[in-house]
C-alpha positions as CSV (number, residue, x, y, z in Angstrom):
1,X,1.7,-2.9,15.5
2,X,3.4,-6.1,15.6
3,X,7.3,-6.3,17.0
4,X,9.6,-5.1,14.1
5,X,12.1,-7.1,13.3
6,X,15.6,-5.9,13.1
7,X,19.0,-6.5,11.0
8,X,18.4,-9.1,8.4
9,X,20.8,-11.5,8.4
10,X,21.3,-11.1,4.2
11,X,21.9,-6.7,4.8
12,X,25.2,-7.9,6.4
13,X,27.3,-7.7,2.8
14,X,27.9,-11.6,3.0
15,X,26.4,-14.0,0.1
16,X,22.6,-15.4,0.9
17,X,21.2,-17.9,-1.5
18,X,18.0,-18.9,-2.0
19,X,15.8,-21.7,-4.3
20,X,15.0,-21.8,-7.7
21,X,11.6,-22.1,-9.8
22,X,9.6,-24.0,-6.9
23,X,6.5,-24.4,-9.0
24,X,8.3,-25.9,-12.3
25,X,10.7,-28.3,-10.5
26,X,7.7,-29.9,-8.4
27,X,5.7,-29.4,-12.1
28,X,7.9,-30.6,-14.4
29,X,10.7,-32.6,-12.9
30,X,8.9,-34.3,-9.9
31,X,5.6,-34.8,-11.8
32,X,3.3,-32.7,-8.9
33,X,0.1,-31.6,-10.0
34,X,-0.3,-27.9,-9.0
35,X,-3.1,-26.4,-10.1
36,X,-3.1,-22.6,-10.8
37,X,1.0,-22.8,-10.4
38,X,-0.3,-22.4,-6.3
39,X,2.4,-24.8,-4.5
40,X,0.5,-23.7,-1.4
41,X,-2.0,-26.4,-1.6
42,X,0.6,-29.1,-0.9
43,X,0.5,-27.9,2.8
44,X,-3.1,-29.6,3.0
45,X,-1.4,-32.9,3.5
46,X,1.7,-34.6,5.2
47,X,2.8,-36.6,1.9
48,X,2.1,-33.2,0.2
49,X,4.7,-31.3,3.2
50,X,7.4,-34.2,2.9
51,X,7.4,-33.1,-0.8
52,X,8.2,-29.5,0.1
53,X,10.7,-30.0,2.8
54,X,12.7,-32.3,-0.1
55,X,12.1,-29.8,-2.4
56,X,13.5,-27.1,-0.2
57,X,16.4,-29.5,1.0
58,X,19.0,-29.6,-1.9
59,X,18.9,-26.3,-1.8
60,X,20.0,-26.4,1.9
61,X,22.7,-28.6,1.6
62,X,24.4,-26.6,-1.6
63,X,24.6,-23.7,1.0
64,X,26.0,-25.7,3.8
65,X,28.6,-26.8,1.3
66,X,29.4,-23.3,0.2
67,X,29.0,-22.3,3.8
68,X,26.5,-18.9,2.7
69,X,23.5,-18.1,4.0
70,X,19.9,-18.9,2.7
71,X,16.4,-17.4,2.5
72,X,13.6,-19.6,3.1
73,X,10.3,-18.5,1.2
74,X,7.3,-20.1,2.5
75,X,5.5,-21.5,-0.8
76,X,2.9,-18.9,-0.3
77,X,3.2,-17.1,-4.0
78,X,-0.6,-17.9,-4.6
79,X,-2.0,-17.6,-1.0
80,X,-3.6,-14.5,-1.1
81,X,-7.8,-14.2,-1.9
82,X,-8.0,-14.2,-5.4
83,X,-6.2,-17.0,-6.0
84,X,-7.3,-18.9,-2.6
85,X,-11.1,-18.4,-3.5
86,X,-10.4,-20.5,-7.2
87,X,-8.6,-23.6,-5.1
88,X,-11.6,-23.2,-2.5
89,X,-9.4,-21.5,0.2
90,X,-11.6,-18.6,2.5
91,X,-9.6,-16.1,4.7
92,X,-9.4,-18.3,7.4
93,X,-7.7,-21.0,5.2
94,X,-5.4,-19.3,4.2
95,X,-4.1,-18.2,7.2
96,X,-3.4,-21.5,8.0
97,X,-1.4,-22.0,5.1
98,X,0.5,-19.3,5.5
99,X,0.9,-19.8,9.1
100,X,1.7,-23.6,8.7
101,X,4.2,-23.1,5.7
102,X,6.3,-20.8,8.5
103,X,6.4,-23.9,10.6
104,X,7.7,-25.9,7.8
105,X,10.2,-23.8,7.0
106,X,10.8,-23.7,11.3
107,X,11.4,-27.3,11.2
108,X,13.6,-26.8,8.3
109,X,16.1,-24.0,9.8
110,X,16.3,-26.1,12.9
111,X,17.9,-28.6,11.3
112,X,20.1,-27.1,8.7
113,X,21.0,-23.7,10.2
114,X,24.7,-23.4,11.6
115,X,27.2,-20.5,12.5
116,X,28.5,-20.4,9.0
117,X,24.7,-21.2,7.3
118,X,22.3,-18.4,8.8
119,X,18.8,-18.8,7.6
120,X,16.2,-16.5,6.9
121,X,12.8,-17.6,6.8
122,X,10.2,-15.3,4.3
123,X,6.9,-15.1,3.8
124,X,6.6,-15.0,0.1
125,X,3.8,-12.9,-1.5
126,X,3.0,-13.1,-5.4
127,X,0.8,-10.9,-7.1
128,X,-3.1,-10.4,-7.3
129,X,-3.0,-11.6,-10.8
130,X,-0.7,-12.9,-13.3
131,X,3.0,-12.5,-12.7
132,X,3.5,-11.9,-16.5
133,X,0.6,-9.4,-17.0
134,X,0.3,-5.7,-15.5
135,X,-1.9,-5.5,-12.7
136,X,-4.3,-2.5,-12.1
137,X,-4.9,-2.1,-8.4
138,X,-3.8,1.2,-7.0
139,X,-1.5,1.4,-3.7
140,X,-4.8,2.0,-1.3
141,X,-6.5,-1.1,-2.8
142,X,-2.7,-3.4,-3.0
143,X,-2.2,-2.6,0.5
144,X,-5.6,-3.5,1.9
145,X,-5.8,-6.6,-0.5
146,X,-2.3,-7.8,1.1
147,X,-2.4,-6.5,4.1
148,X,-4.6,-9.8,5.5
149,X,-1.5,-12.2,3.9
150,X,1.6,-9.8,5.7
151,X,-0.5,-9.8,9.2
152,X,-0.4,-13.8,9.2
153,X,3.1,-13.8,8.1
154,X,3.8,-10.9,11.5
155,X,1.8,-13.7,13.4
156,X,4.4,-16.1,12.9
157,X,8.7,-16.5,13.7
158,X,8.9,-15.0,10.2
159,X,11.5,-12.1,9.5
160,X,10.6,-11.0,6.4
161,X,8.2,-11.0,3.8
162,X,9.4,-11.0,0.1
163,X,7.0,-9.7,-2.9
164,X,8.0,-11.5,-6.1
165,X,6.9,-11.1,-9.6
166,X,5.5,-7.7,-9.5
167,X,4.9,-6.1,-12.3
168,X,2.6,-2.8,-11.0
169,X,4.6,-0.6,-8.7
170,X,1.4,0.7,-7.0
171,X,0.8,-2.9,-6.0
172,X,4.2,-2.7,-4.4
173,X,3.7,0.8,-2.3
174,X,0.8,-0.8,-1.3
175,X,2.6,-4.2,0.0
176,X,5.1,-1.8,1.3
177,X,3.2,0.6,3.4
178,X,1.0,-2.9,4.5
179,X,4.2,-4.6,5.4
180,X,5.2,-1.3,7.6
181,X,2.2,-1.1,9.1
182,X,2.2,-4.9,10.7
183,X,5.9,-4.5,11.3
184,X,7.7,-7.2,9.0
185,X,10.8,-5.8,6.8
186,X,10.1,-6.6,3.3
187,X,11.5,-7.1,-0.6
188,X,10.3,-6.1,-3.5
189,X,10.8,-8.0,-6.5
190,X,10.2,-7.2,-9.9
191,X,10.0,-9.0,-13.1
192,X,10.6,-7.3,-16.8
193,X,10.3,-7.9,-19.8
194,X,13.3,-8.6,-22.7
195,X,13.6,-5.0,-22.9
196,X,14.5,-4.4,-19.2
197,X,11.2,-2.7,-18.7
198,X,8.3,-3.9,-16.7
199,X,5.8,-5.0,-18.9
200,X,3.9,-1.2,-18.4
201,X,7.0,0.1,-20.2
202,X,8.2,1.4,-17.2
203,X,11.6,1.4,-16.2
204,X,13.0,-0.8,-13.6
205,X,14.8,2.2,-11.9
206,X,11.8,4.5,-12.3
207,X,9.6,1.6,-10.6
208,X,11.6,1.3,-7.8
209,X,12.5,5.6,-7.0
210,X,8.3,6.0,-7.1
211,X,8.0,2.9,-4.4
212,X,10.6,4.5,-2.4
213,X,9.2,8.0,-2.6
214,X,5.8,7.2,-2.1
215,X,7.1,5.0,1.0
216,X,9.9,6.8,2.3
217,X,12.4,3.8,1.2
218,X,10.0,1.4,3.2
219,X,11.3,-2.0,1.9
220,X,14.9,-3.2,3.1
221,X,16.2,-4.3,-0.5
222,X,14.8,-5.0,-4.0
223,X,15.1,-7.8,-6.3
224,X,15.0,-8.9,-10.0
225,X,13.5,-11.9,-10.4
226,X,11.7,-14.1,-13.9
227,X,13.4,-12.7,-16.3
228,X,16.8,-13.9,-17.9
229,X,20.1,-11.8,-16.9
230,X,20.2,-11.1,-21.0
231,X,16.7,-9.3,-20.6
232,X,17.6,-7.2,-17.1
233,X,21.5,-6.5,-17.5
234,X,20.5,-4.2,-20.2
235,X,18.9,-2.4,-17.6
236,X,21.5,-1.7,-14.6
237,X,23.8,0.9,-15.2
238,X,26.9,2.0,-13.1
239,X,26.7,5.0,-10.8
240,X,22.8,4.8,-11.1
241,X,21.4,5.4,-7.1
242,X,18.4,3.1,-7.2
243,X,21.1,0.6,-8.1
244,X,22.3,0.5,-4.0
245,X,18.9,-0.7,-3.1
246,X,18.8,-4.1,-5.7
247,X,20.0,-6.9,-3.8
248,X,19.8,-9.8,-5.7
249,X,18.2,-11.7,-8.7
250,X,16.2,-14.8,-8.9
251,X,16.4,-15.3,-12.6
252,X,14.9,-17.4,-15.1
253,X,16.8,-20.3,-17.0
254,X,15.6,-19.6,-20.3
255,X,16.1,-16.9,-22.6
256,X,13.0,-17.1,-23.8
257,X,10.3,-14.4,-23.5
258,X,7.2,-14.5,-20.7
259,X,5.1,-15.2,-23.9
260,X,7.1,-18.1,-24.7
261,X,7.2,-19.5,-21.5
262,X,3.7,-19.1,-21.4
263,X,2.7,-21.1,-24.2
264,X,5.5,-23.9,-23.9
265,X,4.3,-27.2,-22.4
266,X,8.0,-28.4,-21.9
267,X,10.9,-27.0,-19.0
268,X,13.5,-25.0,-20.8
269,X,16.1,-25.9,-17.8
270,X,18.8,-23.4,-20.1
271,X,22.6,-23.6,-19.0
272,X,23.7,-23.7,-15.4
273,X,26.9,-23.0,-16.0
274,X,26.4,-20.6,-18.6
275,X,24.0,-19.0,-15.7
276,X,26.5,-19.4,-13.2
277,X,28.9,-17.4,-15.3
278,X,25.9,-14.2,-15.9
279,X,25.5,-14.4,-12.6
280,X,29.4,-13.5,-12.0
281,X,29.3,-11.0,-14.0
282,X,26.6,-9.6,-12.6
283,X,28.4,-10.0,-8.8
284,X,31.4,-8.6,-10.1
285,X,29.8,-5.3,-11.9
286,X,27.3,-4.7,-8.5
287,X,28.7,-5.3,-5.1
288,X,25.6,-4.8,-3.8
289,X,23.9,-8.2,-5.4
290,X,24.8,-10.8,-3.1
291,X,21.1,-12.4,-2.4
292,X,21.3,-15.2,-5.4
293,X,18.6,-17.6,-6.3
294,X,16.4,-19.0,-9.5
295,X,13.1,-18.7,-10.9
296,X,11.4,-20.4,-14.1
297,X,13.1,-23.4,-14.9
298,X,16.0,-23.4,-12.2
299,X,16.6,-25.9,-9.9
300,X,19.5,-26.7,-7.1
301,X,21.8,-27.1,-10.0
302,X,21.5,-24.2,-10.9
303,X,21.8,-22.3,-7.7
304,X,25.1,-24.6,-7.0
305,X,26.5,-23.0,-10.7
306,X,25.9,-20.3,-9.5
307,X,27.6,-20.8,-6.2
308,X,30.6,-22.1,-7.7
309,X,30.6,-19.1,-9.9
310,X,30.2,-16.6,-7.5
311,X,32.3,-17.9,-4.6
């Protein structure tokens, strides 16, 4: 088993931010062809890395400024096999990605980190299929199946690994147990739909009480992320228990549904401010929620709203 690594930086109470929607800024605002959404396959070539690192620096700077934290995630979402094997990526090439894109994010931390600007660096897992659909793999299969993606990550000066846009919470046991078992503390992040509910109809506290039970509370924090703080606010309740283990929210700027978004050919970049302010709300009703970043549509404006709002 690989070393485990101990007391991440974010558990510590203080703020952490992290990016926004990586795949629709480079899409839509910086006019990067990714195919599949996989931002991955930018790491193939050094104009295609100097495009991520100023991606990931604006980010950087806004929490320099605000002197908080920030979480690094590699952009790994679509590096595991399923995806790899459509963009012509085997197992061994994608390890490199996902070993290289830890570098990156090395060289990165190196030059922005600072006493009052700790930075976690996380190897980001998406799911086997689509983030807006429900997935079918059982825990045994999900844990196997992403267990090959965690052990690169343990490879590497990673501390974390960080599931987003889950919507099957079998497929997070299994990342959780594989995360354990390769010794890298990890975060589980769901997405729902406008109701609050993942899209099985399950809800969001029910998802994460069976990942903890079937993992004996196995990942260090949860997250909400893709969805709009009008579809999950609905969802968090005072004085509900599963509520101490949600951490943060990385959440979409638009209000529209993930059939919506799915269909639209244009960026629906919603209202930072009007975001910032949700996102004080949501800061001021949970202490706990204190890792804050952006999905679909959100870019460093957004994250500095929120900031601004939060701080």
């Amino acid at each position: 088993m690989a070393r485990y690594r101990q007391n991440l930086s974010q558990l510590s109470g203080e703020t952490f931010l992290s990016d926004g929607g990586m795949e629709t800024t480079l899409i839509f605002q910086e006019g990067v062809e990714l195919p599949h959404f996989a931002s991955f396959v930018l790491m193939a070539s050094p104009e295609g890395r100097q495009q991520l690192k100023d991606y990931y620096i604006p980010y950087l700077e806004v929490a320099h400024q605000h002197r908080t934290g920030f979480i690094l995630d590699t952009p790994t979402w679509r590096a595991n096999p399923d995806w790899g094997a459509l963009l012509g990526y085997g197992p061994e090439g994608l390890r490199t990605i996902n070993r290289d894109s830890v570098r990156l994010l090395l060289e990165l931390r190196n030059e922005f980190e600072s006493g009052v600007t700790p930075c976690v660096i996380s190897g980001a897992i998406g799911p086997r299929g689509d983030g807006y659909k429900a997935g079918d793999m059982d825990a045994g299969e999900a844990e196997t199946y992403h267990g090959a993606q965690i052990e690169s990550f343990a490879q590497t000066e990673a501390d974390m690994v960080s599931a987003y846009t889950l919507t099957n919470y079998k497929e997070a046991i299994g990342i959780a147990r594989a995360a354990q078992t390769h010794g890298m503390p990890c975060a589980i992040s769901f997405t729902v739909e406008t109701d609050g509910r993942l899209v099985t109809g399950l809800a969001l506290g029910e998802a994460i009480d069976r990942v903890d039970d079937a993992t004996g509370g196995a990942p260090a924090y949860y997250l909400i992320n893709c969805a709009h703080p009008t579809h999950f606010m609905q969802a968090l309740e005072k004085g509900e228990s599963w509520l101490d283990r949600v951490r943060g929210a990385k959440a979409n700027a638009s209000t529209k549904s993930h059939a919506e978004l799915d269909e639209s050919e244009t960026l629906d970049a919603g209202d930072p401010l009007d975001l910032g302010r949700r996102y004080k709300a949501l800061t001021q009703s949970f202490s706990t929620m204190r890792v804050l970043g952006g999905c679909c549509g959100t870019d460093h404006r957004h994250i500095a709203a929120i900031c601004e709002a939060c701080l």
